[in-house]
N, C-alpha and C positions, 0 to 999 in steps of 0.2 A: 642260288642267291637267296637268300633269307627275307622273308617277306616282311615279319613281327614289325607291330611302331614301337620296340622296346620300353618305351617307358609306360606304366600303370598310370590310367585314367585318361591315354590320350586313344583318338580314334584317328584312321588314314579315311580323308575325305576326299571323292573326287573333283578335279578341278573343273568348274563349269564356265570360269572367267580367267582373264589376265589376272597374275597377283601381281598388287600392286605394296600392300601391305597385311603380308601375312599376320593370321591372327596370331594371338598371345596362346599359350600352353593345348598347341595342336599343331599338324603338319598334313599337306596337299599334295597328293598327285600330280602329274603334270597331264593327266588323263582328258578326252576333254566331253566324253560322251557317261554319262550319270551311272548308274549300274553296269558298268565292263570293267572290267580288269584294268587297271593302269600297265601302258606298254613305255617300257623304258628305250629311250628312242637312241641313236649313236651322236657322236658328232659328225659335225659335216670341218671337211678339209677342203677347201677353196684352192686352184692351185691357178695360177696365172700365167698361162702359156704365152701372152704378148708380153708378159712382162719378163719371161725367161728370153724371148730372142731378142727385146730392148737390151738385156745385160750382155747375151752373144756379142751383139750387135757394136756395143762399148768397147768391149774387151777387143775385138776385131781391130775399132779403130784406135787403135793405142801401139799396133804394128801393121809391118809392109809386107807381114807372109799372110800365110795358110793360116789360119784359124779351126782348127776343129773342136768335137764336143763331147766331153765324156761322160757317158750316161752309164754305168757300171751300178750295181746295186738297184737293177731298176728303174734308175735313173733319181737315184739318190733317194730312193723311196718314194719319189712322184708320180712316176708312171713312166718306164723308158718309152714306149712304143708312141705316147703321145706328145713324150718330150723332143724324142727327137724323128717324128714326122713336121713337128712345128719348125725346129732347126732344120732338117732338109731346105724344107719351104723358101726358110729365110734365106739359104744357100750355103748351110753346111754341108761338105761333101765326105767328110772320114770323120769317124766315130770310134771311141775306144769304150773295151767293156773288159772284164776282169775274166771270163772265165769260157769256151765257147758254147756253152748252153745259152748264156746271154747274146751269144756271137747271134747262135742261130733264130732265137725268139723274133732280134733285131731285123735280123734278115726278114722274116715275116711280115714286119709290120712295115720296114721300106721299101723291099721288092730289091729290083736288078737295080745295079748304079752305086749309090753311097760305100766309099770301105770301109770296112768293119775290122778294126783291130783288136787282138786276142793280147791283155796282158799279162795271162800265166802260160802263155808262149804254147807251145805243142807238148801237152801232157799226154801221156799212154793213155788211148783209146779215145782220142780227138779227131783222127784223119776221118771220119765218117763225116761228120759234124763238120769239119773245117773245107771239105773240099764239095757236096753237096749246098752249103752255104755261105761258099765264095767269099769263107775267114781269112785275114790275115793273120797268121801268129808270131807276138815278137818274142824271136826263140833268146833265152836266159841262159841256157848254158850247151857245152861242147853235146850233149848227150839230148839233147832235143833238137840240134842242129844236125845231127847225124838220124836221129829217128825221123826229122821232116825230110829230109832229102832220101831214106831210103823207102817212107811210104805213101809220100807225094811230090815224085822227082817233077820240079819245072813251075811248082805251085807258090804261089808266091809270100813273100813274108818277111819279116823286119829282125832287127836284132836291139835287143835291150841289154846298155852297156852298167854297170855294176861303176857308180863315180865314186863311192867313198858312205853310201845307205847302208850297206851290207843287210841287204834284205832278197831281193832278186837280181840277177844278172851277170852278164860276162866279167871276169876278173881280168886285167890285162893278161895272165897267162894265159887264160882260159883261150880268149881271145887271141892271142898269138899262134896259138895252139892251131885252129882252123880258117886264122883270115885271108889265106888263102883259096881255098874252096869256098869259102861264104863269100866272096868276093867275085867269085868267077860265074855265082849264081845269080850272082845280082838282086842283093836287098831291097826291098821298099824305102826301108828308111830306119834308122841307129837313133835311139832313145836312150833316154836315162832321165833321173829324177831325183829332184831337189829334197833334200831332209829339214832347212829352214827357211823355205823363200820367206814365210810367213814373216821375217826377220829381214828386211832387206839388209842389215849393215852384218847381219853373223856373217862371220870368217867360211864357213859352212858354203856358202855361196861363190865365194870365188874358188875357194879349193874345188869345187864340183865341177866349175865353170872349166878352170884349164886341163881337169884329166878328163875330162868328156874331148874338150879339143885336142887333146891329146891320141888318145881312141880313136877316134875317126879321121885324123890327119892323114892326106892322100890317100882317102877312099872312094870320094865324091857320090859318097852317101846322103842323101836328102835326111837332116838331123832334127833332131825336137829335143829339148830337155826343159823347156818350161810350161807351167799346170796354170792355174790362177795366181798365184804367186811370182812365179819368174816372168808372168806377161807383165804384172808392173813394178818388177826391178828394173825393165829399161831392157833395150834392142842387142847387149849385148850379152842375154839368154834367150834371145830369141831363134837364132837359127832361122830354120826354113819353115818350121812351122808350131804353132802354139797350142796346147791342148788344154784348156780351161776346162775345170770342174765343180769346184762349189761356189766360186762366182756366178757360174751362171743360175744358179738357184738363191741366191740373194745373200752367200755367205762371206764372212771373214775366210781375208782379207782384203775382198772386193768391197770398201768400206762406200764406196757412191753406188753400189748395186742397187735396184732396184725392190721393194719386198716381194716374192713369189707366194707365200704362203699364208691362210689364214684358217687357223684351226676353232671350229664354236663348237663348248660343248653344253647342251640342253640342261638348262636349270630343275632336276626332277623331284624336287621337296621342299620343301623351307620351313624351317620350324625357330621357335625364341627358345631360347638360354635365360636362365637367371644364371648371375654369380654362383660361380663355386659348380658348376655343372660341365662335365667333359664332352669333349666329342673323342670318336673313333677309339681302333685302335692302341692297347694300351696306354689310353685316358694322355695320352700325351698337350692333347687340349682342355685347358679349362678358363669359361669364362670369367674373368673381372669384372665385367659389368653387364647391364642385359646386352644379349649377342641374339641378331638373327644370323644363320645358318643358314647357306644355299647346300647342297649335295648336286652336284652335276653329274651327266655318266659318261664317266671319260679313269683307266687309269693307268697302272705299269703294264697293263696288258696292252695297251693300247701304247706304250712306247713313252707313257707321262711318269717319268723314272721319278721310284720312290726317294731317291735321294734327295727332292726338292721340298719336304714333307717339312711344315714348320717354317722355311724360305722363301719357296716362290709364289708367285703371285698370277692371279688370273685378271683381266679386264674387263670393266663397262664401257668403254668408250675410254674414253681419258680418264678414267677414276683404276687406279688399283684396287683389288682386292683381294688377303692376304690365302694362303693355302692354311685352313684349320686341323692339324693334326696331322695324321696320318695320310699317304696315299694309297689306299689299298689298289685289287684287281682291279674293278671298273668303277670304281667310286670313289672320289672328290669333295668335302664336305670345306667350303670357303664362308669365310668372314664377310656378310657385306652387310652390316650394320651400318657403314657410313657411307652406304648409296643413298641416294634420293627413292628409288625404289627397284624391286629385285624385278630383276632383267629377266626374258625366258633365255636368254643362253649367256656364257661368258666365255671373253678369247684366251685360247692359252697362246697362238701366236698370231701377230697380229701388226702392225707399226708400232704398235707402243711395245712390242714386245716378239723382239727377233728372235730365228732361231738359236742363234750367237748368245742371245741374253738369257734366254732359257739355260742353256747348256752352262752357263754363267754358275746359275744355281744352282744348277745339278753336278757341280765340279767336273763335266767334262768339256765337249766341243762342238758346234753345229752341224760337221757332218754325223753326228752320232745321234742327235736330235735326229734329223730327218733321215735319215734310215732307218730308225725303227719305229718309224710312224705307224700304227698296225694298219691292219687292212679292216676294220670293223666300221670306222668311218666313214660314210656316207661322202665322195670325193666326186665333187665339182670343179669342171675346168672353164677356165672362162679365155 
C-alpha cells in the first residue's frame, strides 16, 4: 500500500490528540505515539448474539411447529459456531448448512445432540464426513439416494423435493422412480423451497405450496418447505417444521427483526480540499466547495462492494456521510464536511443503515452484504 501524502508541500503528521478540526492544507495519522510509524488499524464488526435468538425467538412464535436455524455460509458470514451454540442455548435443536464440511465444522462446535442437515444432499466423497459427524443429508436426486444407501445403509437422511425452483432436487419422476425404497428407509423429513416467498401474493407461492403437497401426499413424512419468508406467509407453508435464515440475522423480509450487525471503520487521515481538487481513483471526485475528507480502512476487500462508489453513505450517529469517489481495496475516502466534527470511526452498518440498505446501493441484496463480510475485521460478539 503506498505510503506518499501525494500532494507537494504537504507533510504526514502524527496524531498526538482527538481530531476534532483538521487543519487546512495537511493531513494526520491516526497514530497515537509521536515518532512510530502510523498502524492502520481494521474495523471492528459488532455481531449481536442476543439479538439473533430475540429474532429466532419471533419467528418461532409466529408458528405451532419446529423452528430450526440455518447457519450455511458460516452462518451468514457471522460466525456459524457462535451463532448457533447461541441458538442451541435458546432451544434450537436441527440446523441446516449447505455443504458437509460445514456439517462437520458444526458438529465441532455443538458436540452430540443437535441435527445437522446437509443441503447439497450426499455428494461423492461425503460418507466419511457424514457418518463420523452424525450429518443428515437431504438427498436431491435418484443417484445420491442410491450412493447413500449403498455406502451408509441404515444412516439417516432426508429428501429435498424439486416444487417448480429448478435448482436442486427430486422431480416428480425422479421421485416416482425410488419412493419406494426411500420410503421403506424411512426419511427424516421432505423439503423443498420457496423461489418468491419474499413476495407473499406471487403466484410462485401457491404453485409451490400444492406440488410439494402433492409430493409427499401419503408418505407421512415430517415436511418443511418454508425459509424466512414462507414463516410469514401464514401456517399454511408451514408444515411440521420452519427453517428461517436471513431473518434471523436482521434481514429482508423479516421487516420487525431486530438489527444484528454493526460495522465501524477507523477514521485514518483527514485532510481539506479547495474547489476543483479530486479525490481517488480516476478523479471520479472533485470538490465544489472547501471539502474535508475522512479516508477510513475498510474496502472491497473487505466485502464493502465497489459498486457503491459515489452512492452509498457511511454514518456519524444520525448524520450521513456521503462515500467520495472511488472504493478501492482497503480504503474509503468520505465527505464529512457537514459533521460538527470528524469522528474516529464511521458506520457502514449500523440502525441507520441495514444490511438491506447497503445492498440497496450496491444493486444487490442483504444476504450478499453479509456474506462477504471479510474476515480482516476485528469481530466482537456481545
Amino acid at each position: 500500500m503506498s505510503g506518499g501524502c501525494g500532494k507537494s508541500g504537504r507533510t504526514c503528521k502524527p496524531r498526538t490528540a482527538p481530531l476534532h478540526n483538521p487543519p487546512p492544507n495537511g493531513h494526520l495519522t491516526r497514530d497515537s505515539t509521536v515518532g512510530k510509524p502510523a498502524r492502520m488499524p481494521t474495523g471492528t464488526l459488532t455481531i449481536d448474539l442476543s439479538a439473533i435468538v430475540r429474532n429466532w425467538r419471533a419467528l418461532d412464535a409466529m408458528t405451532k411447529v419446529e423452528t430450526a436455524a440455518v447457519v450455511k455460509a458460516d452462518g451468514y458470514g457471522l460466525g456459524a459456531a457462535r451463532v448457533a451454540r447461541a441458538l442451541a442455548g435458546a432451544g434450537a435443536r436441527v440446523f441446516f448448512v449447505a455443504i458437509a464440511e460445514e456439517g462437520a465444522a458444526l458438529r465441532r462446535a455443538l458436540g452430540e445432540g443437535p441435527e445437522i442437515m446437509i443441503g447439497s444432499g450426499h455428494m461423492a466423497g461425503d460418507a466419511r464426513l457424514l457418518k463420523e459427524a452424525a450429518l443428515t443429508p437431504l438427498l436431491n436426486a435418484p443417484e445420491q439416494f442410491e450412493r447413500h444407501i449403498a455406502a451408509l445403509p441404515g444412516h439417516p437422511f432426508g429428501l429435498q423435493f424439486d416444487t417448480g425452483m429448478n435448482r436442486l432436487g427430486l422431480e416428480p419422476d425422479d421421485w416416482g422412480a425410488i419412493r419406494g425404497a426411500a420410503l421403506a428407509e424411512g426419511p427424516r423429513i421432505a423439503i423443498s423451497h420457496l423461489a418468491c416467498a419474499d413476495d407473499p401474493s406471487h403466484p410462485m407461492n401457491s404453485a409451490q405450496l400444492s406440488m410439494f403437497k402433492q409430493m409427499i401426499a401419503d408418505t407421512n413424512i415430517p415436511a418443511s418447505l418454508a425459509a424466512t419468508g414462507g414463516t410469514l406467509i401464514g401456517p399454511a407453508h408451514h408444515f411440521d417444521m420452519c427453517r428461517p435464515g436471513i431473518g434471523l440475522y436482521g434481514g429482508l423480509p423479516f421487516a420487525d427483526a431486530e438489527p444484528v450487525v454493526r460495522l465501524s471503520l477507523p477514521v485514518i487521515q483527514t485532510r481539506r480540499l479547495s474547489p476543483g481538487e479530486s479525490v481517488g481513483y480516476s478523479a471520479t471526485f472533485t470538490a465544489e466547495r472547501p471539502t474535508v475528507i475522512a479516508t477510513v480502512s475498510g474496502g472491497y476487500a473487505d466485502g464493502l462492494f465497489r459498486a457503491i462508489s459515489g452512492s452509498g453513505v457511511l454514518w456519524a450517529g444520525d448524520i450521513p456521510a456521503p462515500i467520495a469517489g472511488r472504493v478501492s481495496m482497503d480504503l474509503i475516502s468520505v465527505d464529512v464536511t457537514d459533521l460538527p466534527e470528524v469522528p474516529d470511526a464511521l458506520d457502514v452498518l449500523c440502525p441507520r443503515q441495514t444490511p438491506d440498505d447497503l445492498a440497496a446501493a450496491a444493486g444487490t441484496i442483504g444476504y450478499e452484504i453479509l456474506a462477504s463480510l471479510g474476515s480482516r475485521h476485528d469481530r466482537i460478539y456481545a
